[in-house]
N, C-alpha and C positions, 0 to 999 in steps of 0.2 A: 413344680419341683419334683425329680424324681425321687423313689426313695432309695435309692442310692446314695443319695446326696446329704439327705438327714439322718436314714437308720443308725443306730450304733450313737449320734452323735448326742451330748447332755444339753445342746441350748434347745432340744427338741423333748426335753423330756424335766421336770421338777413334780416333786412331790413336799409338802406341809404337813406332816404327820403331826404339827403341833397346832397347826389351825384349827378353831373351836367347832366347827362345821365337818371336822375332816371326819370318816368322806360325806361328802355333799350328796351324794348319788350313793346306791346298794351297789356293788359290783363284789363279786366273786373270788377274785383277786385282786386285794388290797395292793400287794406289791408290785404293782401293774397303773396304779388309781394316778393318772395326769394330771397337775395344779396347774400346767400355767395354762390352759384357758380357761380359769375358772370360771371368768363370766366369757360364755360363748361368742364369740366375735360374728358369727354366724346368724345368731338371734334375730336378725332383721330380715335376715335374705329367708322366701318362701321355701326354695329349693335346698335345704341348709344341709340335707346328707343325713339327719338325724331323725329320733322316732320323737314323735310332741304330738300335744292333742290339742285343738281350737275349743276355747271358752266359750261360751255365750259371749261373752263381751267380745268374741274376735281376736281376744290375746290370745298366744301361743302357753302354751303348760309343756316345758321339757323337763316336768320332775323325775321321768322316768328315763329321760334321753341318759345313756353318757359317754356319747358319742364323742363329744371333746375332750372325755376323763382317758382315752385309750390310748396306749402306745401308738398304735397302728393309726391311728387317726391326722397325724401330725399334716404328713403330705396332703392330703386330702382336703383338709383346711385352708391350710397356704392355698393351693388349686384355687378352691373357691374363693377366696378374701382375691383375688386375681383379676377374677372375670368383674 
């Protein structure tokens, strides 16, 4: 999907300022902070675009990612959930 095709548009963009976690992630600009992929759809794929760090146990830690919380992020996503 280009961003053409999304930029500008609201089904690419929600914010829950009254959700009890809101924001999930630290980000700089709050009114910027993305909801709708709060859990990352990405999660599973190795490749996922975002910054995570491997447990011991092998699970992924994206406490620090918020890669999915960004405007700009939308296309990118779509991309990958693609392949």
């Amino acid at each position: 999907m280009h961003q053409i095709d999304w930029q500008n548009k609201h089904f690419a963009f929600f914010q829950n300022t009254a959700c009890e976690y809101f924001p999930c992630h630290p980000m700089s600009a709050r009114g910027d902070f993305n909801c709708l992929f709060c859990f990352c759809p990405l999660y599973c794929k190795q490749d996922c675009g975002g910054h995570f760090t491997l447990l011991q146990n092998g699970k992924k830690d994206c406490s620090a990612c918020v890669f999915p919380h960004t405007r700009e992020s939308y296309g990118m996503i779509m991309q990958k959930l693609g392949e």
